[in-house]
C-alpha positions, 0 to 999 in steps of 0.5 A: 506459466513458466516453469524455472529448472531446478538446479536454477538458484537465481533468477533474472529480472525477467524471469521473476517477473514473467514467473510472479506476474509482477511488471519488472518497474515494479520489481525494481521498485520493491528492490528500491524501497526494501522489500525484496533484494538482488545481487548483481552479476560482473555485468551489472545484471540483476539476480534473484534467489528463488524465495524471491518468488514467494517474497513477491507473492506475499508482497502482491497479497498483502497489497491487494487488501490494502496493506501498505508497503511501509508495513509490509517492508516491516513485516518483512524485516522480522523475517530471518534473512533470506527466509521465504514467509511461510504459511504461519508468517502470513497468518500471524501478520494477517491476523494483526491487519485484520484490525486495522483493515476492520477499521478501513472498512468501517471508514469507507462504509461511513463515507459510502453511506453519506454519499449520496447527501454530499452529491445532492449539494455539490459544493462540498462546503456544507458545515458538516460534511462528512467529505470535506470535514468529516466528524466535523473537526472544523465546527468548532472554528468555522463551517467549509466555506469560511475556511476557503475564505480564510485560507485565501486571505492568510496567502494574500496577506490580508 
């Protein structure tokens, strides 16, 4: 691991992805999308505070259990400015995905369990099939092969 001196405040783009393990696209994505900030130097160089680290850390959390980053950038906007997540943000906000997460699981669990029905027909246009009309929400106007036809047809001028 690298270490960085302490007497220095700023890191590099390099040195903030070596120390995070982030790839440096992805650090500038993060920047581009709102999520962590630089400062540029006279040469046009980027700069990092040290809490950026952490910035980064919580970001590669959250997204590793499948957090996206819309709501991480919100998340991360309730924090004061240059305040590194602590420990307590990261339980708070945890603890108010875990519901949703919950619910992602239960989602996949469903579609995992069904599977192997899908597989067995192949064509994906079964009247209920729970990949290509989950819950059913096309039964009420027409079954999945009928909805490919329709579909044609409102594109061909039919």
């Amino acid at each position: 691991m690298h270490r960085i001196p302490e007497k220095i405040h700023e890191l590099t783009v390099g040195q903030l992805s070596a120390r995070s393990g982030a790839a440096v696209s992805a650090l500038h994505f993060y920047e581009a999308k709102g999520l962590i900030r630089s400062r540029r130097t006279s040469g046009n160089q980027r700069r990092y505070t040290r809490d950026t680290l952490r910035r980064v850390a919580f970001i590669r959390a959250a997204q590793r259990v499948g957090i996206p980053l819309a709501t991480i950038r919100e998340a991360l906007a309730e924090l004061p400015e240059e305040r590194t997540p602590t420990r307590d943000d990261w339980a708070r906000l945890s603890e108010a995905w875990r519901s949703e997460l919950d619910e992602r699981i239960r989602q996949l669990n469903r579609l995992r369990d069904h599977l192997t029905d899908c597989i067995g027909c192949g064509c994906l246009s079964l009247e209920g099939c729970v990949l290509s009309n989950p819950d059913d929400v096309f039964g009420e106007r027409l079954t999945g092969s009928r909805l490919m036809a329709e579909s044609g047809r409102k594109n061909s001028g039919d």
